[in-house]
Residue frames as qw, qx, qy, qz and C-alpha x, y, z in Angstrom:
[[0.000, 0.888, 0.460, 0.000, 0.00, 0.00, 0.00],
 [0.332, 0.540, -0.014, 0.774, 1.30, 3.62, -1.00],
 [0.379, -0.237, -0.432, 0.783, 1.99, 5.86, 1.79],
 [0.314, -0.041, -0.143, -0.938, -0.63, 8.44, 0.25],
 [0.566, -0.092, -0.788, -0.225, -2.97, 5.59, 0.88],
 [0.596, -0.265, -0.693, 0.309, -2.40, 4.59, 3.72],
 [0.132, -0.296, -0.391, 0.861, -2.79, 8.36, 5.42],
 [0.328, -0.149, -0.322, -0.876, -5.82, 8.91, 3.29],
 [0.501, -0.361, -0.743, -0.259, -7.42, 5.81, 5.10],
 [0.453, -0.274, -0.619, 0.580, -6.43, 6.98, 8.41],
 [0.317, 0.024, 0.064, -0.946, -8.21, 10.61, 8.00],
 [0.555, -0.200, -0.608, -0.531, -10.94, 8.78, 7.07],
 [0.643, -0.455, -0.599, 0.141, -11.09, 6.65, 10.49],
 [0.289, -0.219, -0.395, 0.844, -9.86, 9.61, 12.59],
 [0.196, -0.095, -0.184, -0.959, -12.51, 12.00, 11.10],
 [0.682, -0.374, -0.509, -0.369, -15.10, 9.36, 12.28],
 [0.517, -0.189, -0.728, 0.409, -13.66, 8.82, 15.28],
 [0.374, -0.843, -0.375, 0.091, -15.70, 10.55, 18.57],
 [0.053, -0.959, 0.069, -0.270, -14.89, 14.07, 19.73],
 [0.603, 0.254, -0.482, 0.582, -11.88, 14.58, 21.77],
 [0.477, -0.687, -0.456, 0.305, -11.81, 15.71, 25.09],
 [0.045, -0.999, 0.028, 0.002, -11.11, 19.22, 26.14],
 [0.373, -0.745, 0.498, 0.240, -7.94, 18.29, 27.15],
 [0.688, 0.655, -0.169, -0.263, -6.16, 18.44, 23.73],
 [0.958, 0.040, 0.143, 0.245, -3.57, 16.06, 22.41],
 [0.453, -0.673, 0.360, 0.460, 0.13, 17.13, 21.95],
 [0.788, 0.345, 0.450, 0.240, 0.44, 17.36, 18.13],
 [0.013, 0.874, -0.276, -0.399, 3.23, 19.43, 16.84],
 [0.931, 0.124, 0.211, 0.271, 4.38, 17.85, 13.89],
 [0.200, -0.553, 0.302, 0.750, 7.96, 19.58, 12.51],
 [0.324, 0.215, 0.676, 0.626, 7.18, 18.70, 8.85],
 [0.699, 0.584, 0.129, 0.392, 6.44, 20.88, 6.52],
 [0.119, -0.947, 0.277, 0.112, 9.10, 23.56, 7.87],
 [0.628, 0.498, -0.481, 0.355, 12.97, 23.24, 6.78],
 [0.332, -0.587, 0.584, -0.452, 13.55, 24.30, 10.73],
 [0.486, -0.267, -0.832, 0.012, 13.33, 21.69, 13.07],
 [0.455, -0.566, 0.117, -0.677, 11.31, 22.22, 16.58],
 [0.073, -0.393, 0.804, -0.440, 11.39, 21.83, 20.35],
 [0.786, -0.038, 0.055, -0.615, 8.00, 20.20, 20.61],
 [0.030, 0.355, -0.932, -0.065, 7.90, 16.59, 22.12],
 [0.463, -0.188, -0.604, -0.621, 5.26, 13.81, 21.92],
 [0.506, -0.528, 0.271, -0.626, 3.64, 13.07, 24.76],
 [0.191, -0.347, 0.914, -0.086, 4.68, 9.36, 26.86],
 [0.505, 0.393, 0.717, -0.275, 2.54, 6.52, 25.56],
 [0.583, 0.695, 0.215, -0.361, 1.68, 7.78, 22.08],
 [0.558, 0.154, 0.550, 0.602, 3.21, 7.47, 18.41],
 [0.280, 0.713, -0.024, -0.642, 3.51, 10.40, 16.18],
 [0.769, 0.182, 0.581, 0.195, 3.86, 9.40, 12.56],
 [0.156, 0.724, -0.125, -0.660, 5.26, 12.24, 9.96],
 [0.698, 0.080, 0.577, 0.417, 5.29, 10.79, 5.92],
 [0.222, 0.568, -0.259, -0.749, 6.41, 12.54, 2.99],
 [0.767, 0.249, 0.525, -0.271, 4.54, 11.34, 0.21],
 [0.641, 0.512, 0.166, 0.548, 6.72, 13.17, -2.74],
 [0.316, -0.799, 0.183, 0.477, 9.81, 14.81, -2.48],
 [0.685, 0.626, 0.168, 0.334, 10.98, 16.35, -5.30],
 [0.267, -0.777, 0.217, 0.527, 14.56, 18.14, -6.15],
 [0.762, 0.574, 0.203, 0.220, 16.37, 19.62, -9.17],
 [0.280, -0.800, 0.315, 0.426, 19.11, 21.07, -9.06],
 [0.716, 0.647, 0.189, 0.181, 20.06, 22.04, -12.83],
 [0.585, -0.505, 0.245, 0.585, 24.44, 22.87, -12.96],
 [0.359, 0.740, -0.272, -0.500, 25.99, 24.04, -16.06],
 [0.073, 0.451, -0.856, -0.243, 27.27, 20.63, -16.71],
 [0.248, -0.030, -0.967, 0.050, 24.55, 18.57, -15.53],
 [0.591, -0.286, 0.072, -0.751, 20.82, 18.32, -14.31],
 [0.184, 0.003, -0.949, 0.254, 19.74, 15.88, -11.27],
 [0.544, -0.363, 0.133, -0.745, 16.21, 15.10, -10.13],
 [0.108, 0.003, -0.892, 0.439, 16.01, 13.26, -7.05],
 [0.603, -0.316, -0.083, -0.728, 12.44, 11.97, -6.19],
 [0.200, 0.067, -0.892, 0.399, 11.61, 10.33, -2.97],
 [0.615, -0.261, 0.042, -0.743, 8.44, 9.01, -1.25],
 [0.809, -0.301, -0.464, 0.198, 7.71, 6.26, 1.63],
 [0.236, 0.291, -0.522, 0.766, 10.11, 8.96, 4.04],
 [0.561, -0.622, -0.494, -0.234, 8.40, 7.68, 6.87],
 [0.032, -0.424, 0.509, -0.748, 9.64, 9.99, 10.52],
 [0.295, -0.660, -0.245, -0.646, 8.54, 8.08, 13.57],
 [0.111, -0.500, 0.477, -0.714, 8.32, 9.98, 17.08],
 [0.639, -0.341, -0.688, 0.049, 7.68, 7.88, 20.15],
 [0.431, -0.777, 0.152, -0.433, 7.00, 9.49, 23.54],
 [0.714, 0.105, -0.588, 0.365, 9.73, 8.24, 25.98],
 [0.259, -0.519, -0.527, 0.621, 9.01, 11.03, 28.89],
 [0.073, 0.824, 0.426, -0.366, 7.33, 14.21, 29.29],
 [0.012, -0.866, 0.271, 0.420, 10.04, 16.17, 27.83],
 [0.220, -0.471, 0.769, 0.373, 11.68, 13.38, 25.48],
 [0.748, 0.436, 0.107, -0.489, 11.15, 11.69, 22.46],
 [0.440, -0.357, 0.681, 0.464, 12.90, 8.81, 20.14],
 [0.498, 0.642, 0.064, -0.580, 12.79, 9.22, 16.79],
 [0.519, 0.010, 0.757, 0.397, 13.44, 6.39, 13.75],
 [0.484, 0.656, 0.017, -0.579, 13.05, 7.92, 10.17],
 [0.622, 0.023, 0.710, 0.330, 13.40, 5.83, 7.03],
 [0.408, 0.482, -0.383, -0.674, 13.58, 6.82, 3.20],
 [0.689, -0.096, 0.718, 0.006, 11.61, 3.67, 1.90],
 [0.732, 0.564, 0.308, 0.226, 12.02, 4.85, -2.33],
 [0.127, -0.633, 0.322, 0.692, 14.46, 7.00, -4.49],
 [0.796, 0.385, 0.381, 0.271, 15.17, 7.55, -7.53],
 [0.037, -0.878, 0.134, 0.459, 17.48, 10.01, -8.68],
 [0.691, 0.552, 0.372, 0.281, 18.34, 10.67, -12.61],
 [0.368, -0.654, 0.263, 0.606, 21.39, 12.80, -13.39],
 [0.756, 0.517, 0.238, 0.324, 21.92, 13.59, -17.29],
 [0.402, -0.302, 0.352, 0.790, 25.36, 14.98, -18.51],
 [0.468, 0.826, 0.143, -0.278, 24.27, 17.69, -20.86],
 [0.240, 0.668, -0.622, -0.330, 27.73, 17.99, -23.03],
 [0.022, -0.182, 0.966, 0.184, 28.01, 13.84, -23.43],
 [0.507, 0.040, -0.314, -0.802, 24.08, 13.36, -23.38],
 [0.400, -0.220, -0.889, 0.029, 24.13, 10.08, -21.33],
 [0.506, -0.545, 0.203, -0.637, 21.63, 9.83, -18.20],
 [0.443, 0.028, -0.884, 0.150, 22.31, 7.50, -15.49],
 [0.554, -0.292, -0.246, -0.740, 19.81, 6.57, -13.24],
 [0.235, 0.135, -0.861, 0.429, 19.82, 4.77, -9.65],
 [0.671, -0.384, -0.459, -0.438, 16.75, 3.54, -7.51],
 [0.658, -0.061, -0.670, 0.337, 16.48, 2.12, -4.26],
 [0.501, -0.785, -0.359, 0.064, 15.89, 2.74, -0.42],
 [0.045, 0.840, -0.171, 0.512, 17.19, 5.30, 1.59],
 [0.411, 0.246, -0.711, 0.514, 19.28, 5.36, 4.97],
 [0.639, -0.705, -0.278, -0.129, 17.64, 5.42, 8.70],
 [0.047, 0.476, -0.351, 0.805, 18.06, 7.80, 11.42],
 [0.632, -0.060, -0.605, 0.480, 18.51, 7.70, 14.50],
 [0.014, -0.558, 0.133, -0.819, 17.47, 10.87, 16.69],
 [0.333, -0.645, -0.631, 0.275, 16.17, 11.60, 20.47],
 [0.008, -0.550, -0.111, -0.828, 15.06, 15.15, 20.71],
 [0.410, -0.407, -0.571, 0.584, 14.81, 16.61, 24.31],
 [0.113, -0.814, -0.323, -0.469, 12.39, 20.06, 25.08],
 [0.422, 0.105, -0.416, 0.799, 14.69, 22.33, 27.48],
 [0.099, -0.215, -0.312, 0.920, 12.23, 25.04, 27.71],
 [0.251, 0.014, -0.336, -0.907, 9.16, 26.58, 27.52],
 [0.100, 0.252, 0.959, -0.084, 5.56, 25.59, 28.27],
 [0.058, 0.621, 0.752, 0.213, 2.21, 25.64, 27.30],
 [0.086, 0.923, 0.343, 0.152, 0.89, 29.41, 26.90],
 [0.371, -0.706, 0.190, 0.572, 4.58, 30.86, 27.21],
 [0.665, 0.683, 0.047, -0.299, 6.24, 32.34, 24.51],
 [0.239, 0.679, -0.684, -0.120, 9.68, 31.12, 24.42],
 [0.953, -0.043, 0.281, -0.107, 10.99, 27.40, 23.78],
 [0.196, 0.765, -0.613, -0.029, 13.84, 25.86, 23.26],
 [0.936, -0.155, 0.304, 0.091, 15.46, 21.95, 22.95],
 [0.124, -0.695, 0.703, 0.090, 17.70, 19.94, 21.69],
 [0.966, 0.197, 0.076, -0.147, 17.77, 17.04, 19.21],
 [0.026, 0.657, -0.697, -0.286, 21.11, 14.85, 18.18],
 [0.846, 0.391, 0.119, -0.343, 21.06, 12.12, 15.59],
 [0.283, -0.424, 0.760, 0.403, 22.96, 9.51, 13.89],
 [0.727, 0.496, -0.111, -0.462, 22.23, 8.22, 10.39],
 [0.700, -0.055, 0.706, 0.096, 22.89, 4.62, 9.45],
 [0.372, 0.453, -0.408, -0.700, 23.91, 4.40, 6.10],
 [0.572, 0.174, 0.772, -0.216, 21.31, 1.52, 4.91],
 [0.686, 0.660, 0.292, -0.095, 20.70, 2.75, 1.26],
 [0.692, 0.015, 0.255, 0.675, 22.78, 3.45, -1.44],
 [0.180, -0.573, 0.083, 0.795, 24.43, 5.98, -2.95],
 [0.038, 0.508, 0.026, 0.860, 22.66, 8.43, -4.26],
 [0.624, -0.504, -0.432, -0.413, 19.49, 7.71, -2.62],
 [0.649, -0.696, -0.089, 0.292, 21.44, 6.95, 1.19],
 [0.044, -0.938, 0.337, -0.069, 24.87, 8.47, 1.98],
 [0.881, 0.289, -0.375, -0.020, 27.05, 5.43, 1.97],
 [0.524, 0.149, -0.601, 0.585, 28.61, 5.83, 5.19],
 [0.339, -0.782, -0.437, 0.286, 27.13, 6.61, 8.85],
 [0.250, 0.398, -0.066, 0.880, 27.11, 10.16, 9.74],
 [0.227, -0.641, -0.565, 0.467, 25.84, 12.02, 13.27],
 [0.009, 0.550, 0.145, 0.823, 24.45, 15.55, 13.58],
 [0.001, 0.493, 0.624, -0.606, 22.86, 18.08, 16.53],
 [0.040, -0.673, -0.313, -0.669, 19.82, 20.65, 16.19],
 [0.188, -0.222, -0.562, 0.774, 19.07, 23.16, 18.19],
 [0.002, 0.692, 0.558, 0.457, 15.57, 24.73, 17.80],
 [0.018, -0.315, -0.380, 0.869, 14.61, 28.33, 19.71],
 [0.085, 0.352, 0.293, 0.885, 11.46, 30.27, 19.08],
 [0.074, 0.386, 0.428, -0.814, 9.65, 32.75, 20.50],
 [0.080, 0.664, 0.735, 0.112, 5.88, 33.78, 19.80],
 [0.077, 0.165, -0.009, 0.983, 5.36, 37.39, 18.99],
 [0.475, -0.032, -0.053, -0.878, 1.82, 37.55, 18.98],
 [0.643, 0.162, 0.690, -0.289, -0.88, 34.73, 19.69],
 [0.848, 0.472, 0.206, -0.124, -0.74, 34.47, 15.61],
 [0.406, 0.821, -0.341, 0.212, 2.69, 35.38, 14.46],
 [0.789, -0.490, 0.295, 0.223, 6.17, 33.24, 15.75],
 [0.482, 0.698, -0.506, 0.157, 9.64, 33.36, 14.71],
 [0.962, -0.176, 0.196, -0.072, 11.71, 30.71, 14.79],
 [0.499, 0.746, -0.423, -0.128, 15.39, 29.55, 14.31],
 [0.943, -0.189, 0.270, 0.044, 17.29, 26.39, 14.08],
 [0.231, 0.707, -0.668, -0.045, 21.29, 25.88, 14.08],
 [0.701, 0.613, -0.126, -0.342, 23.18, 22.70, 12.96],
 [0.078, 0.707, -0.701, -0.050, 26.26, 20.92, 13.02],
 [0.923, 0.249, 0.078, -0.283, 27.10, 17.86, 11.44],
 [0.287, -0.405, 0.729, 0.472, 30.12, 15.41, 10.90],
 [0.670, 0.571, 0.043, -0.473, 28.08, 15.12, 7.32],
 [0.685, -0.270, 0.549, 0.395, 29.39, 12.19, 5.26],
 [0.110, -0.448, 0.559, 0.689, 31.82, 12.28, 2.30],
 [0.659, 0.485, -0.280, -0.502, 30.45, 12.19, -1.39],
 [0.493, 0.451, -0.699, -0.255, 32.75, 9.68, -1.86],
 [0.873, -0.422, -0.171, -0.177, 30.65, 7.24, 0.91],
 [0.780, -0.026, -0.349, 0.520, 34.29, 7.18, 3.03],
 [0.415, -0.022, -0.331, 0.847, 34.91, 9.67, 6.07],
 [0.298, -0.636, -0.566, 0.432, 33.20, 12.95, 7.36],
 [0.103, 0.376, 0.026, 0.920, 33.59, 16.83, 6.78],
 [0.211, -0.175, -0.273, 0.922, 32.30, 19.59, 8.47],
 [0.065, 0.447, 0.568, 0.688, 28.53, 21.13, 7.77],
 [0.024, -0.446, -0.502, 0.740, 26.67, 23.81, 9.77],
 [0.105, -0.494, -0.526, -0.684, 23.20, 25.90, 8.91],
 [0.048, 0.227, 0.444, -0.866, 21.15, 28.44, 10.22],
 [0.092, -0.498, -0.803, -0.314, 17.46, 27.83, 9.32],
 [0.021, 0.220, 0.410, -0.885, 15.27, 31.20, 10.32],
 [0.215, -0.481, -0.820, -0.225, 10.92, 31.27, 10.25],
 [0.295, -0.003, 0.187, -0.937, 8.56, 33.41, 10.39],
 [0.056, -0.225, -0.933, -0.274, 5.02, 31.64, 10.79],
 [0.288, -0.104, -0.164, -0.938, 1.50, 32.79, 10.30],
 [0.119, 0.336, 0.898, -0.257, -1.75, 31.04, 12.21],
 [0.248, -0.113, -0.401, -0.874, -4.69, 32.13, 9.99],
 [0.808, -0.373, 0.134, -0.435, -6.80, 29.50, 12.56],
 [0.756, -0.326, 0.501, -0.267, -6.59, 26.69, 14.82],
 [0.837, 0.100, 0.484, 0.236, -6.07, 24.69, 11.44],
 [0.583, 0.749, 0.152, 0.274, -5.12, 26.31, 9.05],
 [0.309, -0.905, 0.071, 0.283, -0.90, 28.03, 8.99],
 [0.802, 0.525, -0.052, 0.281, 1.68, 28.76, 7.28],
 [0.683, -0.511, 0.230, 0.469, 5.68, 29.29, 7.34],
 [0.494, 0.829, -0.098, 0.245, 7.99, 31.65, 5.41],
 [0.821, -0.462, 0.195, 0.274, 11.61, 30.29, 6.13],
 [0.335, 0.816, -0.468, 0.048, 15.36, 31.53, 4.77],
 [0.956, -0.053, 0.040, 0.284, 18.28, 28.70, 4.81],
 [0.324, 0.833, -0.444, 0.070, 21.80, 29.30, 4.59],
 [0.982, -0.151, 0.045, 0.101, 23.65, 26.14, 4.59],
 [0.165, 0.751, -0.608, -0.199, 28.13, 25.74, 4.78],
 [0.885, -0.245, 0.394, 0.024, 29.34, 22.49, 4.03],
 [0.347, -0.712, 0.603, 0.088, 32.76, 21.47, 3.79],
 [0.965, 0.261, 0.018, -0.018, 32.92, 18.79, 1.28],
 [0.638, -0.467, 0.294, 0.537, 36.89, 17.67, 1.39],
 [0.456, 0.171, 0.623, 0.613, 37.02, 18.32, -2.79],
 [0.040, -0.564, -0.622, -0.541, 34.12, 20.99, -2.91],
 [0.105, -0.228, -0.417, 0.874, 33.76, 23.74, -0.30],
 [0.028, -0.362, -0.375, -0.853, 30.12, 25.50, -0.70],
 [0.125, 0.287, 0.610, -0.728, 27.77, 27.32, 0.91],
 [0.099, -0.428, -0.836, -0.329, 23.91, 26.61, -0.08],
 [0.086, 0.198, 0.149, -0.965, 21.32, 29.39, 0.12],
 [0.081, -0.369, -0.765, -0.522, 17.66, 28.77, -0.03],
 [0.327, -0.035, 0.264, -0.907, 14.18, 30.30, 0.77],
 [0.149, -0.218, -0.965, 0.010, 10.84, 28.20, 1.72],
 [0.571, -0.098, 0.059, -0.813, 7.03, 29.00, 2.02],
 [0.114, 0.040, -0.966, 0.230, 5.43, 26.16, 3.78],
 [0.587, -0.231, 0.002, -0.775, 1.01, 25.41, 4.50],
 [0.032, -0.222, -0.964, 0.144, -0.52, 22.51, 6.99],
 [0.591, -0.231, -0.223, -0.740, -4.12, 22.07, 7.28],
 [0.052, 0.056, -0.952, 0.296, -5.36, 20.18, 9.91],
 [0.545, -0.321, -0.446, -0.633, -9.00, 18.83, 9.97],
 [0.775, -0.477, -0.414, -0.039, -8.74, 17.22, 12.91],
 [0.458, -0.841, 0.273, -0.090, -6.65, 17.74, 16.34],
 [0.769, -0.368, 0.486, 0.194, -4.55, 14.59, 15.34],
 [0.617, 0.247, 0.511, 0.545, -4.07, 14.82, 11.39],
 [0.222, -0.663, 0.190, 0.689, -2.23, 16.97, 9.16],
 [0.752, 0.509, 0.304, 0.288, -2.08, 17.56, 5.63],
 [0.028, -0.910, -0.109, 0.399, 0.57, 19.81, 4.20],
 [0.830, 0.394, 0.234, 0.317, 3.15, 20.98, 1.66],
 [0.590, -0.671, 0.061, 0.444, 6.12, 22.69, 1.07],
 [0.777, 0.589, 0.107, 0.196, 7.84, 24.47, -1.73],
 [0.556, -0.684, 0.224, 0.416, 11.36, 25.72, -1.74],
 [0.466, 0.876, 0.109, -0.065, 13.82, 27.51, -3.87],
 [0.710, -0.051, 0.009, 0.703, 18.05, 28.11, -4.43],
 [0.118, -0.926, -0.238, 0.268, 19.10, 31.40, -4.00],
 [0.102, 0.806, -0.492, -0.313, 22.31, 31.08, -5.42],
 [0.521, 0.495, -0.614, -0.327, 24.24, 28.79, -7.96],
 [0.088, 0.330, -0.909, 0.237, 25.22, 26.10, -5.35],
 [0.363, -0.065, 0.887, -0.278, 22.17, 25.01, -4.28],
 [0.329, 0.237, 0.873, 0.271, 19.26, 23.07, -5.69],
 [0.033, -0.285, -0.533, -0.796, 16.65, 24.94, -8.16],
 [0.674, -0.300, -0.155, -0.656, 13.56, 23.74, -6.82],
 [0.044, 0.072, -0.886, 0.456, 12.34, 21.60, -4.13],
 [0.596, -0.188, 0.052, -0.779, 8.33, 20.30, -3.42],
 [0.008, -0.041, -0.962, 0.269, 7.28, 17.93, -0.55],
 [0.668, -0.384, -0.006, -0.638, 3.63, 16.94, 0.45],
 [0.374, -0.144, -0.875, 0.272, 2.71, 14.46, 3.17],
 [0.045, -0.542, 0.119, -0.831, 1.51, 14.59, 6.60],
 [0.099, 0.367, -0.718, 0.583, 1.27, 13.98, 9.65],
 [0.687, -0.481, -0.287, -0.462, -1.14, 12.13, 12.30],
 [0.018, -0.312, 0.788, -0.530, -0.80, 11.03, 16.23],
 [0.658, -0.437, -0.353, -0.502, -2.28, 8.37, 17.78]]
């Protein structure tokens, strides 16, 4: 069964299911933002985040790659009030590269790698406006290259943001990664600074307007990646999400275009 499937069947039984109680359910997914966030699931519950299509292009002067991915299943397990473990899998790729001056395309398939992550909520509670955690992660390299990274690689986040207004939050998330080598052998150096501005238009309905700025240290390739992101969820219920994500390069180095949907449900 296709992951679009399979979260169309579940709105379906959650949208029948009885009211909820006043006392609402912890459901912050992070997806569709580039950021990441402090927000943890509550002990006892499963959060489920899936992207159903991820698309990238990134078009060079020598060469044009699109990478499409879908099965990226993220999921969050409550482990205490403040903590959470998180297991994310890429279960398709496919990513098609064509040399424009020799005219060949080569073309590679196949699953993706699984992460590793526990993500810890430092600060901040329920009708305050600041918040702040801490997430660190290791990434098993289970798929090939392209589609996985061909060697393990760890990383931290830090999320912060602060609520301006009861509709209006800014938000920013830094980075650092021993990010692995192109050539699937060793480590390098990558850091980013992910800043969000987000808009609540209602209870369901919000959106995100988000700037990237990425360095990373390849051992053969130094570059720094620059992108910008407009992000919308919709939530019909308290427990499902629907939402999508589009995303741009700003400058030569990084990719062109970028568009995810999926989304999200807790049960």
């Amino acid at each position: 069964m296709k992951a679009w499937d399979w979260l169309l069947g579940a709105a379906i039984l959650t949208i029948g299911a009885p009211a909820l109680a006043d006392d609402e359910p912890r459901f912050c997914p992070t997806r569709p933002n580039l950021g990441g966030s402090s927000c943890t699931t509550e002990p006892g519950r499963v959060h489920f985040e899936i992207s159903a299509l991820d698309w990238q292009r990134d078009d060079q002067p020598d060469q044009r790659e699109d990478r499409i991915v879908t099965a990226d299943i993220l999921t969050r397990i409550g482990m205490g009030k403040n903590t959470e473990l998180q297991f994310d899998w890429v279960g398709y790729g496919r990513d098609r590269t064509r040399d424009k001056a020799a005219a060949m395309v080569d073309t590679a398939t196949g699953t993706g790698d699984m992460t590793f992550a526990v993500r810890q909520h430092l600060a901040g509670q329920k009708g305050k406006p600041f918040s702040a955690g801490v997430q660190a992660f290791v990434t098993a390299a289970t798929g090939r290259y392209p589609i996985g990274a061909g060697t393990w690689s760890t990383g931290i986040i830090v999320p912060v943001q602060y609520e301006l207004t009861e509709k209006v939050a800014i938000a920013v998330t830094g980075e650092a990664d021993a990010a692995a080598n192109r050539s699937g052998s060793g480590r390098h150096l990558a850091y980013s600074e992910i800043t969000g501005l987000r808009y609540k238009f209602t209870d369901q309905v919000t959106a995100t307007a988000e700037v990237s700025l990425e360095r990373d240290d390849e051992p053969d390739q130094h570059e720094t990646l620059a992108m910008a992101a407009l992000s919308a969820a919709w939530r019909p219920t308290k427990v499902l999400q629907f939402d999508i994500l589009a995303a741009t390069g700003l400058n030569a180095a990084a990719p062109d275009l970028r568009v995810v949907t999926g989304g999200a449900i807790l049960f």
